[in-house]
Residue frames relative to the residue before (quaternion, step in Angstrom):
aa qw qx qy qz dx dy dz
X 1.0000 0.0000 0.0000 0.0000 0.00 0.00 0.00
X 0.4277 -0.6211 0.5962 0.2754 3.60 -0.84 1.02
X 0.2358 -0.6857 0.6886 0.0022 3.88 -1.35 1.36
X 0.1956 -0.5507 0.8114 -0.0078 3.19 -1.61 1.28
X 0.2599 -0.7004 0.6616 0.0645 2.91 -1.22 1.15
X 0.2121 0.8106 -0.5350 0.1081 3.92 -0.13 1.04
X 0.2184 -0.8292 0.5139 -0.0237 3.16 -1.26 0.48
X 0.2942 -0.8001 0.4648 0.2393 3.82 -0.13 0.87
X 0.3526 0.6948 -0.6264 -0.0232 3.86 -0.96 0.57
X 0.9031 -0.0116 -0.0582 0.4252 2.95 -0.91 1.14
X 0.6978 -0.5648 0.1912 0.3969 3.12 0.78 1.35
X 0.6043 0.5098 -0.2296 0.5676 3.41 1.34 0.83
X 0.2664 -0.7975 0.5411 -0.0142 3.51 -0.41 1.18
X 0.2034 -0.7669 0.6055 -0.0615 2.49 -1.22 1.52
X 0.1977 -0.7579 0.6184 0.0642 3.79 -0.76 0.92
X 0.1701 -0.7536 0.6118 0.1698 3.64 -0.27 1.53
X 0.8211 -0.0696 -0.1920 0.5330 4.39 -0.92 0.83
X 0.2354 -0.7595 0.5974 -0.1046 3.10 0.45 1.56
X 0.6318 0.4951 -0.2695 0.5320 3.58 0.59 -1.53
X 0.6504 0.4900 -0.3360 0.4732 3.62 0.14 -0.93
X 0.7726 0.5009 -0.2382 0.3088 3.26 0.18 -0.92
X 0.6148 0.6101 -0.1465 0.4778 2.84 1.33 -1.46
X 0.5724 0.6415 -0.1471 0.4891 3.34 0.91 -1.39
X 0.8097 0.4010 -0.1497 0.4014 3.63 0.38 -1.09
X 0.7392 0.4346 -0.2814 0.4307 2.84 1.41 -0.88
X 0.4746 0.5879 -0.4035 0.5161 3.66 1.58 -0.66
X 0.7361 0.4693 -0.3575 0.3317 3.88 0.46 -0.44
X 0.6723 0.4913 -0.2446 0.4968 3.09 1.24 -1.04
X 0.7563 0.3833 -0.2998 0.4374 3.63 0.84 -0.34
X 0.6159 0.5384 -0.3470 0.4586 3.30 1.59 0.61
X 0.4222 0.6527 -0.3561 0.5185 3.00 1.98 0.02
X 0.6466 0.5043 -0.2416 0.5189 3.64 1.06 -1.12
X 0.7603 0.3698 -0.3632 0.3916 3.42 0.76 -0.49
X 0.2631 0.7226 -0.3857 0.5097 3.53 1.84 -0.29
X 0.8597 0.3931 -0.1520 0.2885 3.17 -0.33 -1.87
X 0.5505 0.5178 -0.3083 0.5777 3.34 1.39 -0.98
X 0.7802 0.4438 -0.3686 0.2417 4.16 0.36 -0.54
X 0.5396 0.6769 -0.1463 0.4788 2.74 2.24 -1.02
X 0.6962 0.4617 -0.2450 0.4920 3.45 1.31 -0.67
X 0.3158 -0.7939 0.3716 0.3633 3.04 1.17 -0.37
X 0.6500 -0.5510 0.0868 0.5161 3.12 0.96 1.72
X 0.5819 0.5775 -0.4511 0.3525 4.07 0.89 -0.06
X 0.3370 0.7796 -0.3740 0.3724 3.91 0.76 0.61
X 0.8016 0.3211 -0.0592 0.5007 3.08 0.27 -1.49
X 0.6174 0.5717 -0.3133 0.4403 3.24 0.79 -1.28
X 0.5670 0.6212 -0.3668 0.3974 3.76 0.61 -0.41
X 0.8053 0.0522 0.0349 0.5896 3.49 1.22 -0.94
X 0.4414 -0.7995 0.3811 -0.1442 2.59 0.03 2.93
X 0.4381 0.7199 -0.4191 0.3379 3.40 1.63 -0.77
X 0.8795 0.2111 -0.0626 0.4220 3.45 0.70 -1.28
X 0.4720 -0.7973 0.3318 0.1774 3.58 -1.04 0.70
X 0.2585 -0.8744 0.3336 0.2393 2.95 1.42 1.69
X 0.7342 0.5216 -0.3726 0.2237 3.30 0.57 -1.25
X 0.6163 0.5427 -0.3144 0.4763 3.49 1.20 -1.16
X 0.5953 0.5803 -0.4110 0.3741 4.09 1.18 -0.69
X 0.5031 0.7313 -0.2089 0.4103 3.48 1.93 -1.35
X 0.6807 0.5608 -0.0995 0.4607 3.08 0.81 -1.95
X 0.7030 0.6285 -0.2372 0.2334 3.42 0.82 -0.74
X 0.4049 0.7039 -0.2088 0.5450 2.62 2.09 -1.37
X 0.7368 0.4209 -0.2700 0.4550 3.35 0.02 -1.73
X 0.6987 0.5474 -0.3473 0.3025 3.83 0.26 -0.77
X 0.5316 0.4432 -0.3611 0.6250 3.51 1.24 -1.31
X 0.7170 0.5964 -0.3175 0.1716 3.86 -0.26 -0.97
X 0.7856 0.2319 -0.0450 0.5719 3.02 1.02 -1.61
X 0.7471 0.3651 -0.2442 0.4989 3.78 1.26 -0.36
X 0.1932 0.8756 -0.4401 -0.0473 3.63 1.60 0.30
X 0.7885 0.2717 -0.3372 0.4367 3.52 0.65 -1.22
X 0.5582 0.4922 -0.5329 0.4026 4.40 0.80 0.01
X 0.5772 0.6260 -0.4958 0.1711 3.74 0.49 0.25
X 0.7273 -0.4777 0.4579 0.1819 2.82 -1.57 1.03
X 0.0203 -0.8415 0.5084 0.1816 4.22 0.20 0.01
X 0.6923 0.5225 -0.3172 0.3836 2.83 1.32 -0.60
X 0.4919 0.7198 -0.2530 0.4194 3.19 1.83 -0.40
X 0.7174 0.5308 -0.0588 0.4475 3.13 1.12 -1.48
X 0.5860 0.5231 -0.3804 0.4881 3.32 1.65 -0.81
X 0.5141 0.6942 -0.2968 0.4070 3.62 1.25 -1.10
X 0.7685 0.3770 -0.2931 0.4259 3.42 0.36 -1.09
X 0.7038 0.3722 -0.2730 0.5399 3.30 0.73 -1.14
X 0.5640 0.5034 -0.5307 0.3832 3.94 0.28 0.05
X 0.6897 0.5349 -0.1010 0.4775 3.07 0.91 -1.18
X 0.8961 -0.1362 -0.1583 0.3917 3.32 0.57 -0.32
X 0.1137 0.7260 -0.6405 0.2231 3.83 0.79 1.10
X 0.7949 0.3315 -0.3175 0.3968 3.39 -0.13 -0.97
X 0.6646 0.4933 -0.3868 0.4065 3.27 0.55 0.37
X 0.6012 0.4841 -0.2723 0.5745 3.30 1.20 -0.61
X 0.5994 0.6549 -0.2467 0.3887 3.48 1.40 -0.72
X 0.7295 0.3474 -0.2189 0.5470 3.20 1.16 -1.25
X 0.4637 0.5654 -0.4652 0.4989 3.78 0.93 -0.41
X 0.6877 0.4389 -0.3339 0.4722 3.77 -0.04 -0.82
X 0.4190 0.8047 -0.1210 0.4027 3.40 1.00 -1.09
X 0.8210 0.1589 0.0615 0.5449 3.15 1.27 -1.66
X 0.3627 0.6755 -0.4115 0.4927 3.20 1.95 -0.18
X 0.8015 0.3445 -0.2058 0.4434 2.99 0.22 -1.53
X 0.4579 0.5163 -0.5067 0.5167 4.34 0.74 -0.38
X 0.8783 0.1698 -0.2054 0.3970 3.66 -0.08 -1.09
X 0.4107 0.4378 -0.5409 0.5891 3.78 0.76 0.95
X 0.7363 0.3548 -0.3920 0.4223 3.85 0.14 -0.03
């Protein structure tokens, strides 16, 4: 499971390698969009499990909305759903071999 490291002071959240984080995810969800162009969009679609488009979108959000983000938002999504997206890939890559 992908850890955020957060902390509450004073009603204000801190996000200790925010940058890191931030960073890793904008790459990794630009790989997925990569992969989806390279395939000529027939990839993803195969595995309905996940809502590529909102995983896409995501990219674009950290990127273009980096310092209005929500962290606490962002921790949500990715708490909530890495391991899923994790194990789906997981299987990309089982049934590409």
């Amino acid at each position: 499971m992908l850890n955020f490291h957060i902390k509450v002071c004073g009603g204000t959240i801190f996000q200790k390698s925010r940058v890191t984080i931030a960073k890793r995810c904008i790459d990794f969800f630009e790989s997925l969009k990569n992969l989806d162009k390279v395939t000529d969009n027939s990839l993803l679609p195969r595995y309905p499990e996940i809502d590529w488009k909102k995983v896409k979108g995501m990219r674009d959000i950290i990127s273009h909305y980096y310092f209005d983000l929500n962290a606490e938002a962002i921790f949500n999504v990715c708490n909530d759903k890495i391991d899923e997206l994790g194990r789906t890939i997981n299987k990309m890559i089982k049934d590409l071999s």
